[in-house]
C-alpha positions in Angstrom: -56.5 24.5 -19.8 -54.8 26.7 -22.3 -54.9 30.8 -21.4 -55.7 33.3 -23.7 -52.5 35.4 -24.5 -54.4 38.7 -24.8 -57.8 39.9 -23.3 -58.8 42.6 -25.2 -61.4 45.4 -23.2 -63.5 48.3 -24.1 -63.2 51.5 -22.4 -66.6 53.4 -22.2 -69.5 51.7 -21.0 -67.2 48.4 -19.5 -64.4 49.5 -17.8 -65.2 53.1 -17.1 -68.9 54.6 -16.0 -69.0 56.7 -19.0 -73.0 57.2 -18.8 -72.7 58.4 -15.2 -70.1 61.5 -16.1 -72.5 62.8 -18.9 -75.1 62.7 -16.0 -72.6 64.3 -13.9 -70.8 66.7 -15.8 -73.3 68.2 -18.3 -75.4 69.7 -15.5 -71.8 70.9 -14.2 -70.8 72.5 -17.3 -74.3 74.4 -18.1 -74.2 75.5 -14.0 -70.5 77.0 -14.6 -71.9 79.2 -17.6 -75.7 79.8 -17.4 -76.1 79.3 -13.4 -79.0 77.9 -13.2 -80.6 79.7 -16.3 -80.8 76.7 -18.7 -83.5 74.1 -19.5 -84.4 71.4 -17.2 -84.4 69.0 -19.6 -81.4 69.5 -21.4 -79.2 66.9 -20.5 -81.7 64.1 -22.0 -81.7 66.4 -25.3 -77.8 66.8 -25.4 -77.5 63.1 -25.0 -80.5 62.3 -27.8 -78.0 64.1 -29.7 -74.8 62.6 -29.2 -76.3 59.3 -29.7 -77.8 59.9 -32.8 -74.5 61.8 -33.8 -72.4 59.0 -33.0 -73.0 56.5 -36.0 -72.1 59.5 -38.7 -68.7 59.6 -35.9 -67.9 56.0 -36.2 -68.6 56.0 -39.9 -65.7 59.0 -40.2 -68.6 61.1 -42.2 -68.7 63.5 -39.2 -65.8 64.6 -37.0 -66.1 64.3 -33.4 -65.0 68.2 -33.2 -68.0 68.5 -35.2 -70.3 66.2 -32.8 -69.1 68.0 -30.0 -70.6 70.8 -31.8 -73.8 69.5 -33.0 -74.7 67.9 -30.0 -74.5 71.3 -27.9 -76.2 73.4 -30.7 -79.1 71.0 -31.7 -80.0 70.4 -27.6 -80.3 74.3 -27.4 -82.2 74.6 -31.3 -84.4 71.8 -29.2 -85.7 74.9 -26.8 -85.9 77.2 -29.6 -82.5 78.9 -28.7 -79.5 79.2 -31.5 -75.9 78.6 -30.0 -73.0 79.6 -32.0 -69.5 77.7 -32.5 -68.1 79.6 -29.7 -70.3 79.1 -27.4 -70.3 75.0 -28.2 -66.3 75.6 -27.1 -66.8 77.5 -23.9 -69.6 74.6 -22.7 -66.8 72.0 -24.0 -63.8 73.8 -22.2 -66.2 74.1 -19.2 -66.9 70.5 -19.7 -63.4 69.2 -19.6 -62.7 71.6 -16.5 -64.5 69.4 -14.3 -63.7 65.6 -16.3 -61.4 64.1 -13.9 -63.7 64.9 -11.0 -66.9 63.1 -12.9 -65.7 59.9 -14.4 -65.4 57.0 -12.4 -64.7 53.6 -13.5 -67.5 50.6 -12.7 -67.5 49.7 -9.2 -66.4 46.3 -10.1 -63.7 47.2 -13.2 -60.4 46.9 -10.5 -61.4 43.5 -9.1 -62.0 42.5 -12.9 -59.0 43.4 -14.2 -57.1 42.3 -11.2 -58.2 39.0 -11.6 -57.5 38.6 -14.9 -54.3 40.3 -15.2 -52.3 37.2 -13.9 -51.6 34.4 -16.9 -52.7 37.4 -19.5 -52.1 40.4 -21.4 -54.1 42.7 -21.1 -55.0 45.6 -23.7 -58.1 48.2 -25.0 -59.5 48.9 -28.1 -62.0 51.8 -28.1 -63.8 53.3 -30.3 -63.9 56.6 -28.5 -62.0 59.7 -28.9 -58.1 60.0 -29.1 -57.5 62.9 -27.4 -59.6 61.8 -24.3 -58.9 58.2 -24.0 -55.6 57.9 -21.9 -56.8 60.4 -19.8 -59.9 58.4 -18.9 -57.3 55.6 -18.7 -55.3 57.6 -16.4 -58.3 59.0 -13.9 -60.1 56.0 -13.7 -56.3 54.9 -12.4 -56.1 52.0 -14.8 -52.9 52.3 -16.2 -51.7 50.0 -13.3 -53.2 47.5 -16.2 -52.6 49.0 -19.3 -49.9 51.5 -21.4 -50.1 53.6 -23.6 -48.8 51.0 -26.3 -52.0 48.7 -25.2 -54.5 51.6 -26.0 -55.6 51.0 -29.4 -58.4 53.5 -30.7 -59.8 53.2 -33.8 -60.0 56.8 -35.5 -55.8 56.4 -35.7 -56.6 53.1 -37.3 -59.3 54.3 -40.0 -62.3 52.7 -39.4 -64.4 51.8 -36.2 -65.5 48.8 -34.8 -66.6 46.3 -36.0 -64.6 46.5 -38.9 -62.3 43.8 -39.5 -59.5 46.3 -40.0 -59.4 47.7 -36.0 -59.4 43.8 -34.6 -56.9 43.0 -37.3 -54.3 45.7 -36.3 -55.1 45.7 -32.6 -53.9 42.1 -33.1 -50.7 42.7 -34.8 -49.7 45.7 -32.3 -50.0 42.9 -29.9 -48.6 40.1 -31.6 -51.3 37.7 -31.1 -53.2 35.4 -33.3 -57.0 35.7 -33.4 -57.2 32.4 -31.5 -55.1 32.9 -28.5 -57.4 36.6 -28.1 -60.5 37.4 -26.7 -62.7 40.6 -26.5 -64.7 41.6 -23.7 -66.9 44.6 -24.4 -70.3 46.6 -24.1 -71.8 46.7 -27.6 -73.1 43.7 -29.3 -72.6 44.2 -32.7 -68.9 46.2 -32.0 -67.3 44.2 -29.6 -69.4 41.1 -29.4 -70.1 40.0 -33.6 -66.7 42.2 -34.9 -64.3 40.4 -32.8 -66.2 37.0 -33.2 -65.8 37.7 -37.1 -62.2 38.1 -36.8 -62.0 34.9 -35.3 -61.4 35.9 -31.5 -64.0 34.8 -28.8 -65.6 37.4 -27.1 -67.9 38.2 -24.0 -70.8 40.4 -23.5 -70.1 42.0 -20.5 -72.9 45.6 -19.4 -72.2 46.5 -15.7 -74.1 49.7 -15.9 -77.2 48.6 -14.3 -79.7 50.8 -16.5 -78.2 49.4 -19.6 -77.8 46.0 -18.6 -81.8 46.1 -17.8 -82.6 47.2 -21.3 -80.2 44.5 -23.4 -80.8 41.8 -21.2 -84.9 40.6 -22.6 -83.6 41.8 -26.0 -82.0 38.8 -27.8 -81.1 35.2 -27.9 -77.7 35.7 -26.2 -77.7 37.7 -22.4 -75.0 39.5 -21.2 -73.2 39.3 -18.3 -73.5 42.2 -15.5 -71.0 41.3 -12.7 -67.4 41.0 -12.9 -67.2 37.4 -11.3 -69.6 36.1 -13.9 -66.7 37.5 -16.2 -63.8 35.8 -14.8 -66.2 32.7 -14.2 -66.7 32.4 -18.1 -63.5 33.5 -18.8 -62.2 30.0 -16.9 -64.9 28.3 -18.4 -63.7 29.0 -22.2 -60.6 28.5 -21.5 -60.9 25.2 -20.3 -63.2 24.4 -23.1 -59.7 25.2 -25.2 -57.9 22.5 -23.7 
């Protein structure tokens, strides 16, 4: 059996439950400014937006100072109110004030990476946002895994994954080759098909149980939704190596 030298993870939506602390600090945030004065359905209509926000994110066309913006402003515009820039800043401040009490990582994330940490490097590459990701890192109490010099985000890179470009300099600040590397991840076409491109192998791994139920009738390849099934496969390709 020959052992990958790096195992390369995702951060939001593999490692940490970052669907749960919208759910759980959105309605936090609106509490701490409106009370209970703001629209029941908000949260789905702040999350519409941030997902259909995201792709103009990831394609560097849109800031995510700007998302953060838009995504606040366009929920309200939904219930015919008009928010301004400052008030997208207090519900973002309000927002933060409560982060490291709403985020939690997958049940299963510590027993993942605990198992694989022995034999391998191990590192993230994340697509989210710089000034937030070591802090989630840091909460979620996985830098036991990981340093700072193992986060690699891809807005300090350039472009986002799956371009070539983020797996190619994720590999060089590790000093790997693309062979001896393999990405685990959330998104199919980022994590899964970029890293694959590039000439790693990869695994599609969804732990978050409402997700996993939507991806898993959806295509020709099912991912995996427990932590064991990762390490199992994990083995498996490695022995497959030789």
């Amino acid at each position: 059996m020959r052992a990958y030298d790096v195992i390369f993870f995702d951060l939001d939506h593999t490692l940490v439950d970052t669907r749960q602390q919208y759910h759980l600090g959105v309605p936090r945030a609106m509490r701490a400014l409106y009370g209970e004065d703001w629209p029941k359905d908000f949260l789905e209509r702040f999350l519409h937006h941030h997902e259909s926000l995201w792709p103009y994110y990831d394609q560097r066309v849109m800031t995510m100072e700007t998302l953060r913006r838009e995504r606040f402003v366009r929920a309200w515009r939904d219930f015919g109110v008009e928010k301004d820039e400052a008030e997208a800043r207090r519900f973002h401040e309000a927002y933060m004030a409560a982060f490291a009490e709403t985020l939690r990582p997958y049940p299963e994330t510590h027993a993942l990476l605990e198992a694989l940490a022995p034999g391998h490097r191990l590192a993230l590459l994340t697509n989210g946002s710089p000034d937030m990701q070591w802090d989630k890192v840091r909460i979620c109490e996985l830098d036991r895994y990981f340093g700072e010099g193992e986060l690699f985000i891809s807005e300090r890179i350039g472009h986002a994954k799956p371009h070539p470009s983020v797996y190619q300099a994720a590999l060089e600040g590790m000093g790997v080759q693309a062979r001896d590397a393999l990405m685990i991840g959330d998104n199919h076409r980022a994590d899964i098909e970029g890293a694959r491109a590039c000439g790693l192998d990869a695994i599609w791994y969804v732990p978050d149980p409402a997700m996993y139920a939507s991806l898993a009738a959806q295509g020709p390849e099912k991912p995996l939704h427990r932590a064991q099934e990762v390490v199992d496969r994990v083995r498996q390709l490695e022995a497959a190596r030789g």
